[in-house]
N, C-alpha and C positions, 0 to 999 in steps of 0.2 A: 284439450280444454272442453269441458261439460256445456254443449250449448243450451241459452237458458229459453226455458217453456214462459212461452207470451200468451197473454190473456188478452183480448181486446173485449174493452167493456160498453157495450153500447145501450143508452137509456132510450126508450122512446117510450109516446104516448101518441097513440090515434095515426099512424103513421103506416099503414096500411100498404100505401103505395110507393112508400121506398122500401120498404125491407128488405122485397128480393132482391134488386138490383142493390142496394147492400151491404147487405150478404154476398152476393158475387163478388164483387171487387174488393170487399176484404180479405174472402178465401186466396181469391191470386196477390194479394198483398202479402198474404201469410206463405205462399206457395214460391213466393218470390224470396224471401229473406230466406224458407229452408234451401231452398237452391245454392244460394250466395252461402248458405253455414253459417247462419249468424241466428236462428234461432234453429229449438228443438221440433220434432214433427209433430211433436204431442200439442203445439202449439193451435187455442184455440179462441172461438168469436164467442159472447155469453151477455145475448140480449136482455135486459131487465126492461119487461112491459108496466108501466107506470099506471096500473089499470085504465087500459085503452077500453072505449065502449065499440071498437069498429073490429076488423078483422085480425088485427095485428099478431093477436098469439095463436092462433089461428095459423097464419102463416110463418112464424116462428116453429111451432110445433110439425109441420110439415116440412119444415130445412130440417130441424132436428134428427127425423127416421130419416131423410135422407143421406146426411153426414155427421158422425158423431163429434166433429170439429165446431157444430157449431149445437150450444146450449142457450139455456135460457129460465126465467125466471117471472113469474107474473103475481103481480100485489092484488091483494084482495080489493081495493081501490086505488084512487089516484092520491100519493102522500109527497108530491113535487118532485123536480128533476135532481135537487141536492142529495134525495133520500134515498133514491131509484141510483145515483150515482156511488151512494154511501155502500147500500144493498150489494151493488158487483163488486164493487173493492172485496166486501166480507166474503162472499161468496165463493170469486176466485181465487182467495186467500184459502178456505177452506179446501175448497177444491182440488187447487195446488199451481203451482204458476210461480215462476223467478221475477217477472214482473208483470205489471199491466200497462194498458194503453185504454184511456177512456176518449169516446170521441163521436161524435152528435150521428144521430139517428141517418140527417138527411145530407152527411158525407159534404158539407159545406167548407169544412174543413179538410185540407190536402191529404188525402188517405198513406202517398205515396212519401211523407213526411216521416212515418213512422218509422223507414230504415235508418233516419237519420237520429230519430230518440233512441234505437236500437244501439246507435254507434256511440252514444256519451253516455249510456246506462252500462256497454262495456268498456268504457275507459273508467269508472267509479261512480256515475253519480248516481245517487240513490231515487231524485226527482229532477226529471226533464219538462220543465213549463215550454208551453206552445205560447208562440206569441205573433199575433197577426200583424203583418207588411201591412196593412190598414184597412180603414173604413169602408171603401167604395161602394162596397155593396148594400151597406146599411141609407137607411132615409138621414136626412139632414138634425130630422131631432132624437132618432137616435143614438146617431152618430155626436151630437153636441152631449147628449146629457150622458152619455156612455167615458167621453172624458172629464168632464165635469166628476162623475163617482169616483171614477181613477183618484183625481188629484183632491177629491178629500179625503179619498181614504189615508192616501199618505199624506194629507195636513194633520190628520186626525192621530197618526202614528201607525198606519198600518201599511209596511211598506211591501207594497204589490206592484209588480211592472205595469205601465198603461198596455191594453193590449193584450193582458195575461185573458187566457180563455180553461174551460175547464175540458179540452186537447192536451193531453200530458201520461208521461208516464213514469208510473212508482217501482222500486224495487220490492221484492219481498221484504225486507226492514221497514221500508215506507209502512207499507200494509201493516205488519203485524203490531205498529207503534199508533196509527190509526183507531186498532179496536182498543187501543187505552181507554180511548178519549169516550167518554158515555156521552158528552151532548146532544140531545136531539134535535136543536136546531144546528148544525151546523152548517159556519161558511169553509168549504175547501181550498177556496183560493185564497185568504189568509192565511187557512192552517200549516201548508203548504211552506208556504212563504216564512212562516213562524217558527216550526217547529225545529229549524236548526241544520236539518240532512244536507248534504252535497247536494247543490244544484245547478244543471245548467239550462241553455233555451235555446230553443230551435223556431228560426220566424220561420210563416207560412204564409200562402196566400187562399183567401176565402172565397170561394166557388158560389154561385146562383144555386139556389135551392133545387133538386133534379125534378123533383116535386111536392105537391102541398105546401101547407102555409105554415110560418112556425107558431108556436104554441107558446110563446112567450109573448106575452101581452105588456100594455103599459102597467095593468097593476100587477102582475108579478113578476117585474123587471123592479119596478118598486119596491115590495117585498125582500127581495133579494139583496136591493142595496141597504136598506133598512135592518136587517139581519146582519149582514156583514160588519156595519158602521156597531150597532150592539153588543157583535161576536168579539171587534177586538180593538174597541175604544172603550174609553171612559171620559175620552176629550171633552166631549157633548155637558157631560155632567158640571164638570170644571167649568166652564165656559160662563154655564145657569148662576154659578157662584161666582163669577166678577159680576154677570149683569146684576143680580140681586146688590150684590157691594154698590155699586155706581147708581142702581134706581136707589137705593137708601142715602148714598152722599148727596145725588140729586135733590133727593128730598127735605135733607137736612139744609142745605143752603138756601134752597128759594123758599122754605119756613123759616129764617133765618133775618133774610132779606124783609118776610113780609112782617113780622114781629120789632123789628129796627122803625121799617120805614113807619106801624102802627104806633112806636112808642114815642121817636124824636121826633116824628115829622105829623102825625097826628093826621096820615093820611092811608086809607084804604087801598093797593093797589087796583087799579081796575086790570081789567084782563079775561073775560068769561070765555070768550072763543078760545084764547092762548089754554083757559083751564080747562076745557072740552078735550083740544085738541090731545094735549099731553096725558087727558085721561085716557083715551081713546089708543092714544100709542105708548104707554105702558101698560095699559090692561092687556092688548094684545102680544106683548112681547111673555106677560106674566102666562098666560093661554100656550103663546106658542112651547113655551118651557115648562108648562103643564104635559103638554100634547111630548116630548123628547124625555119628560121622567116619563110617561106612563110608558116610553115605548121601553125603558128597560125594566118597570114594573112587569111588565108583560112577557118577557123574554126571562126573568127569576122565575115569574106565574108558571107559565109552560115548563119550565125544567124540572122543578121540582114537582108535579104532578107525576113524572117519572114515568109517562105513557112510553108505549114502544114506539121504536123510530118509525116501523112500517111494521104489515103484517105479510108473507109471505101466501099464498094461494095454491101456485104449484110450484115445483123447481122441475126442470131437465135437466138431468147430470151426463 
């Protein structure tokens, strides 16, 4: 039996001071699965630098002449971690590889995990999701609003495990069904989830950063859940259209009411604070579903302008 060539795809930005360490511990991660015969030796690491302004391709590019096992890839700037993630997918598709394994910079995730994505990519499945044994290591409000997104993704109809991380691996079919899709905003952990392939999961546990800080911020944690909710609902929209129904019956009854009471009863309701107040809390409801169309105005805007997903700088093959 053909064993198959692994690609492990690692995005990073400004990350300087993990890389080499790694690098090391995924070459023996790789070095260990060829030992066991479960992958091929052609099997290789294929950093994409997420336009880092610090050292980082720098020292990518010095692993490089060292070992041809390990390649690499640098954007002419910084176009996010979804993009930089998209990038190696294509990359080591092109390149060549039976599957991949995508998985964070600063190995916070269980590296030694991936013999076990290795063992249900060969029993059939096409997409192995990683799924975190829990929060502990995250702060208290990330850790709140992180399942919070979970559970409306899947109120909203997109049904993604709580706990899915973008730690996972694709088969070549995965990949090559991938560059179908032209979106340039893409969420993968939808798509993933979406698109129909064999899937299983593999839980982990998440490690203390070895070092630096991570590079996911409150706004582009935000961002990201905002993209996702646009990439594969339309809930949001629907939703805009009861409220608008219920503010218009709303309004039809208590103009209603006050037309009645003006004609039989020959009296004017009073009520100014009541009318402030209810101006005040449907203006803002009318805003906030202003503020939820324009976010999918914004996400057609972006697509159709048809810019490139990234621009590529150098590659190391």
């Amino acid at each position: 039996m053909k064993k198959p060539t692994l690609a492990i795809v690692v995005p990073c930005f400004n990350e300087e001071l993990c890389i080499k360490s790694t690098a090391e511990r995924l070459l023996q991660v790789i070095a260990d699965l060829i030992e066991k015969e479960k992958v091929s030796p052609e099997s290789y690491i294929y950093f994409v630098d997420d336009g880092s302004t610090d050292t980082s391709w720098d020292i990518i590019t010095e692993l490089h002449n060292q070992t041809s096992a390990i390649k690499g890839l640098k954007f002419i700037r910084n176009f996010g971690n979804q993009k930089a993630l998209i990038a190696g997918y294509e990359s080591v598709c092109d390149l060549g590889c039976d599957c991949a394994v995508s998985i964070d910079a600063d190995l916070q995730q269980d590296e030694w995990a991936i013999e076990r994505f290795i063992d249900k990519f060969n029993e059939g499945a096409d997409v192995v999701s990683g799924i975190r044994n829990s929060r502990k290591t995250d702060s208290f409000f990330k850790k709140t609003t992180a399942v919070m997104f979970y559970k409306l993704m899947n109120l909203l109809g997109a049904k993604i495990p709580v706990n899915h991380s973008d730690f996972r691996l694709i088969s070549k079919k995965a990949l090559e069904i991938l560059k179908l899709y032209p979106e340039k905003y893409m969420f993968l952990r939808g798509f993933f989830n979406e698109v129909g392939l064999k899937t299983a999961y593999v839980n982990f546990d998440v490690k203390p950063r070895m070092a630096g800080e991570s590079k996911f911020n409150f706004v582009k944690l935000m961002g990201l859940a905002l993209n996702g909710i646009t990439s594969f609902s339309i809930v949001p929209l629907r939703i805009i259209s009861v409220l608008g129904f219920i503010m218009a019956l709303f309004g039809f009854v208590v103009g209603t009411e006050t037309v009645i009471e003006k004609i039989f009863f020959n009296n004017t309701p009073n009520g100014w604070a009541t009318t402030i107040i209810l101006l005040c809390f449907f203006g803002g409801i009318q805003i906030c579903c202003l503020g939820i169309i324009g976010e999918y105005v914004g996400q057609v805007y972006r697509e159709v302008k048809a810019r490139p997903r990234y621009i590529k700088d150098t590659e190391l093959k």
